[in-house]
C-alpha positions in Angstrom: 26.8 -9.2 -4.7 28.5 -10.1 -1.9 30.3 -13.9 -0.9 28.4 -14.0 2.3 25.2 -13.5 0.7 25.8 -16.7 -1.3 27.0 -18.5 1.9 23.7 -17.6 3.1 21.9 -18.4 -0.1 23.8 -21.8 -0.4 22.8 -22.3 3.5 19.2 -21.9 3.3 18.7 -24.0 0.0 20.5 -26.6 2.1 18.2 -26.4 5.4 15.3 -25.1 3.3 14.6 -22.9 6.7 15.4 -19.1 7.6 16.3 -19.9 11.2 17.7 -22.9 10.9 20.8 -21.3 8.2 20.9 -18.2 10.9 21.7 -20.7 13.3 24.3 -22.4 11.7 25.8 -19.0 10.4 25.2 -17.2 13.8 23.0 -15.1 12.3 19.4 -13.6 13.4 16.8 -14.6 11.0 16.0 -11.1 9.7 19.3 -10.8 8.9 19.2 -14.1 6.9 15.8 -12.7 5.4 17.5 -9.0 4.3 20.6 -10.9 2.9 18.3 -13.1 0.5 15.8 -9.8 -0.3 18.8 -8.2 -1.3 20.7 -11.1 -3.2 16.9 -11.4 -4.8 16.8 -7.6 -5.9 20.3 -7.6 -7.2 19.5 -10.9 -9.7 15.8 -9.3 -10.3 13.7 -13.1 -9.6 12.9 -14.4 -6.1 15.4 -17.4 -5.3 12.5 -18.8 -2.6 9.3 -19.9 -2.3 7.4 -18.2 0.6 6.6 -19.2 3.3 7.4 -23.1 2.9 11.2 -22.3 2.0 12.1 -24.2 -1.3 13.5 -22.9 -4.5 11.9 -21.6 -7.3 13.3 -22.6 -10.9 15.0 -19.4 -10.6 16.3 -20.3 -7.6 17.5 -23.9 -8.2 19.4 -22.6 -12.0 21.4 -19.8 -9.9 22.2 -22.4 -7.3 25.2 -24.3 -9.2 26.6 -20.8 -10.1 26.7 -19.8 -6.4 28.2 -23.2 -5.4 31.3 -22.3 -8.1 31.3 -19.0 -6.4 31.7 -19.9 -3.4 34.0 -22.8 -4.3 36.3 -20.3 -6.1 36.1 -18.2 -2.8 37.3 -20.9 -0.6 39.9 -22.6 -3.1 41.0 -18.9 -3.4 41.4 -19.4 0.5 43.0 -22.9 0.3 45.6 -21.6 -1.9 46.8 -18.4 0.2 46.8 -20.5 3.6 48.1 -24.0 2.2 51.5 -23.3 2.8 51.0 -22.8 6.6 49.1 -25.7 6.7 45.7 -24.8 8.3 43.3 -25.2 5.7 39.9 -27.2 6.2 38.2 -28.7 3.1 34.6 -30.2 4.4 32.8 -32.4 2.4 29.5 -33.7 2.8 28.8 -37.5 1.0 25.0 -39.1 0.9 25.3 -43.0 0.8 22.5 -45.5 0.1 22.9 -47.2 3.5 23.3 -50.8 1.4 27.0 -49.3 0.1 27.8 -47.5 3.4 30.6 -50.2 3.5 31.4 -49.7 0.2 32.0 -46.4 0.4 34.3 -46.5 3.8 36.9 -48.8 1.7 36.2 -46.3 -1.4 36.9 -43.3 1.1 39.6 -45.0 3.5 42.4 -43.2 2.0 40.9 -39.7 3.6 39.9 -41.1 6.6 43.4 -41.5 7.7 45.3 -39.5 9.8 47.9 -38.2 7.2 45.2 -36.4 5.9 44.0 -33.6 8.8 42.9 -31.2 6.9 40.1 -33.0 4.9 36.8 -33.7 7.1 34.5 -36.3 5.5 30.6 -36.0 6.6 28.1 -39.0 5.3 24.9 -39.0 5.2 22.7 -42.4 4.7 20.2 -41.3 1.7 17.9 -42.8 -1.0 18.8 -42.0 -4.8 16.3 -39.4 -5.1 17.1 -38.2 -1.8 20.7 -37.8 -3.0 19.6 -36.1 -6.4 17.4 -33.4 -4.5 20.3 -33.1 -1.8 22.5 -32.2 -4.1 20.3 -29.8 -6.1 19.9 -28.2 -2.9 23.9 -27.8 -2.3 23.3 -30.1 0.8 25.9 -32.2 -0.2 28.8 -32.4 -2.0 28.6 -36.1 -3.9 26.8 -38.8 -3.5 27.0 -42.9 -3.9 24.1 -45.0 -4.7 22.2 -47.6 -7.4 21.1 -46.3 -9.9 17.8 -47.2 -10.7 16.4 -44.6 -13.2 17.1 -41.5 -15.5 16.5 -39.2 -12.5 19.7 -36.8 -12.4 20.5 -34.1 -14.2 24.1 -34.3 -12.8 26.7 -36.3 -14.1 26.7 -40.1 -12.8 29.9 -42.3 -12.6 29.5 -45.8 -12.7 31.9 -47.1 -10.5 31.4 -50.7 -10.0 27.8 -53.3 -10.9 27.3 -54.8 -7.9 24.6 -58.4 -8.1 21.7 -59.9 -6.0 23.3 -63.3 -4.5 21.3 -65.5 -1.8 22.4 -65.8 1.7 21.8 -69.2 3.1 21.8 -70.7 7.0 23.8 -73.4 7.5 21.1 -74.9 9.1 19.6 -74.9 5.7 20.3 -78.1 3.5 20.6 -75.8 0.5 23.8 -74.5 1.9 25.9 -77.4 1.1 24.8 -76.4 -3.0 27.9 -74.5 -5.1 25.3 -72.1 -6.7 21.4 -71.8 -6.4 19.4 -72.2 -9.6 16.8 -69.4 -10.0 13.9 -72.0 -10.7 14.1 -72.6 -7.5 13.3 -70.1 -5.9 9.2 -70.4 -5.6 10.0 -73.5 -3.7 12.4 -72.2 -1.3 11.3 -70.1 2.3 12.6 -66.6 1.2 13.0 -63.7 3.3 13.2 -60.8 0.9 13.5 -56.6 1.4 10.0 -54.6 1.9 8.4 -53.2 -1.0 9.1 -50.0 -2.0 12.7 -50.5 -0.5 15.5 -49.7 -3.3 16.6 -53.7 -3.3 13.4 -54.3 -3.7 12.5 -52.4 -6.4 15.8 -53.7 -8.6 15.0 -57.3 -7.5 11.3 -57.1 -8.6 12.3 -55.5 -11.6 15.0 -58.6 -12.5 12.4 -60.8 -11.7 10.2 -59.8 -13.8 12.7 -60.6 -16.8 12.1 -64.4 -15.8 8.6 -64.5 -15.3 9.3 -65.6 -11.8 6.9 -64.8 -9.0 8.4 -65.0 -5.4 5.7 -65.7 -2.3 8.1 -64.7 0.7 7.9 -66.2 4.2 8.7 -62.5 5.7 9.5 -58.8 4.0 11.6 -56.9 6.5 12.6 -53.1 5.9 16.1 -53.0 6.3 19.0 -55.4 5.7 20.4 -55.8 9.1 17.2 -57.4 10.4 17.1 -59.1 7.1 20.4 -60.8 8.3 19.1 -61.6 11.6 16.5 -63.5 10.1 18.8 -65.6 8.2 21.1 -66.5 11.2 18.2 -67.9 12.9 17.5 -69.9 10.0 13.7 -68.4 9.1 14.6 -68.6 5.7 17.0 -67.2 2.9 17.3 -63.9 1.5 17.7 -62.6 -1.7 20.5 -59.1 -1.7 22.6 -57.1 -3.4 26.0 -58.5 -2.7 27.8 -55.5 -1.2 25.4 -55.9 1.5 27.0 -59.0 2.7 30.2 -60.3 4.0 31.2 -63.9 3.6 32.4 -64.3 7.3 28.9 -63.4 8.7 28.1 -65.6 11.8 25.6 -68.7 10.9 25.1 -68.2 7.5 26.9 -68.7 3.6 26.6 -67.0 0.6 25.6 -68.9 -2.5 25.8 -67.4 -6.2 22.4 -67.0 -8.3 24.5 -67.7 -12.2 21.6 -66.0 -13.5 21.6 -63.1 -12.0 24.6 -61.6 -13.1 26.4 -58.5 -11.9 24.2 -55.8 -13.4 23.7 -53.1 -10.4 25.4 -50.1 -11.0 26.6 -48.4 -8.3 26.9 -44.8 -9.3 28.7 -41.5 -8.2 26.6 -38.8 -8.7 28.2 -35.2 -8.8 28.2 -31.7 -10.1 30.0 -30.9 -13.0 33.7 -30.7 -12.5 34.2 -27.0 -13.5 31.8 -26.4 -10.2 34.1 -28.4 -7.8 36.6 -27.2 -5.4 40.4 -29.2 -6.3 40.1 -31.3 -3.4 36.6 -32.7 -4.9 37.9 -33.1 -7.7 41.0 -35.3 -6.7 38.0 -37.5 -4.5 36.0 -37.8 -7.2 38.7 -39.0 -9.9 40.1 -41.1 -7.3 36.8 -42.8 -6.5 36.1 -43.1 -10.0 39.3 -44.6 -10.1 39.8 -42.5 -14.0 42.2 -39.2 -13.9 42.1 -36.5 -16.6 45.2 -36.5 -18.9 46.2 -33.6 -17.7 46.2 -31.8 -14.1 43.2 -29.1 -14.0 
């Protein structure tokens, strides 16, 4: 078993196409289809399905073994070229595009130039999207709400983010310190699309209150949602981290029942799997360090 038939392994799983992975590795495609033959002989189970590239349950349990493989190959690397100071760690991030702000200020500290020789990649992706990414080995970590027992990685809560209301000023509901959620039925709302993720935890918290909302407009993505809500169509209903209080023609006003209850999680692969450099980002966006340096 060779490292560059995991690289290869690793790099199909992630584009889930032959040609695709011998593109990025500069290599032809039968070369990328003898490599995973011969990976597939040497382990005795076919990694692949054929000829829709996915992996088998063979396939996906080898895959976090290869990712430590590898990950010990290039920490191996980062260790023998460190001192001369021209080592690259690249780290791939999905992010539920609600937190994409979130997860600049999380991440700001290696986005800066004192720090060269780490390149961040993110990725805007759904919760299941960042589960199957990850099983995959298409990313490295990933940030999103958690809205179910999906993962078989470990999850992080980092912070529980809340649905508030965002208001026009134009409306004569802004002048209000909080909004009751009675009120709601009676008020034009403008709330996400169904089957949208803000949606989904929104419905569900609703449903806690036996409250039933008849919006004025269901819009499927939260910018446009905002441009509704400048030009005073009606308020919206959205997770807080969505929203900035300075926002041009509008205010936001607190919904007391609706308490902080979103979790906002960091999904990764277990720590032993993870390259040093991961596992500094991911204590440092959990914000919790080990007693002891691994």
């Amino acid at each position: 078993m060779h490292i560059q038939q995991l690289i290869t392994f690793l790099t199909v799983a992630k584009h889930r196409h032959f040609r695709q992975a011998g593109e990025e590795l500069m290599l032809t495609q039968p070369a990328v289809s003898a490599q995973i033959r011969s990976l597939e002989e040497e382990l005795g189970c076919t990694l692949f399905h054929r000829p829709h590239v996915s992996l088998t349950p063979e396939g996906k349990s080898f895959l976090p073994y290869a990712q430590k493989m590898v990950s010990l190959f290039e920490e191996s690397k980062h260790a023998l070229h460190q001192k001369n100071g021209d080592s690259i760690t690249r780290i791939t991030i999905g992010v539920d595009v609600t937190l994409g702000r979130f997860a600049l200020q999380r991440l700001s500290p290696y986005l800066q130039p004192e720090r060269p020789h780490v390149h961040i990649r993110m990725l805007t992706l759904t919760e299941v999207q960042i589960i199957q990414a990850l099983e995959e080995g298409r990313i490295d970590l990933g940030i999103a709400y958690r809205t179910g027992n999906l993962s078989r990685f470990p999850v992080s809560v980092l912070v529980y983010d809340t649905f508030t209301l965002a208001v026009s000023f134009q409306s004569p509901i802004a002048r209000m310190a909080y909004f009751p959620l009675k009120r709601l039925p009676e008020t034009p709302i403008i709330l996400p699309a169904p089957g949208t993720t803000e949606r989904r935890m929104l419905d569900e918290q609703l449903e806690r209150y036996d409250l039933t909302i008849d919006p004025v407009l269901e819009l499927p993505d939260i910018e446009t949602i905002k441009q509704a809500v400048s030009q005073g169509i009606g308020s919206a209903i959205l997770p807080r981290m969505a929203l900035t209080h300075d926002q041009a023609g509008w205010r936001l006003l607190r919904i007391p029942e609706l308490h902080p209850q979103l979790p906002v999680c960091l999904f990764h692969p277990d720590r032993r799997a993870l390259s040093p450099v991961l596992r500094r980002l991911v204590d440092d966006l959990r914000g919790i360090y080990p007693p002891y340096e691994e």
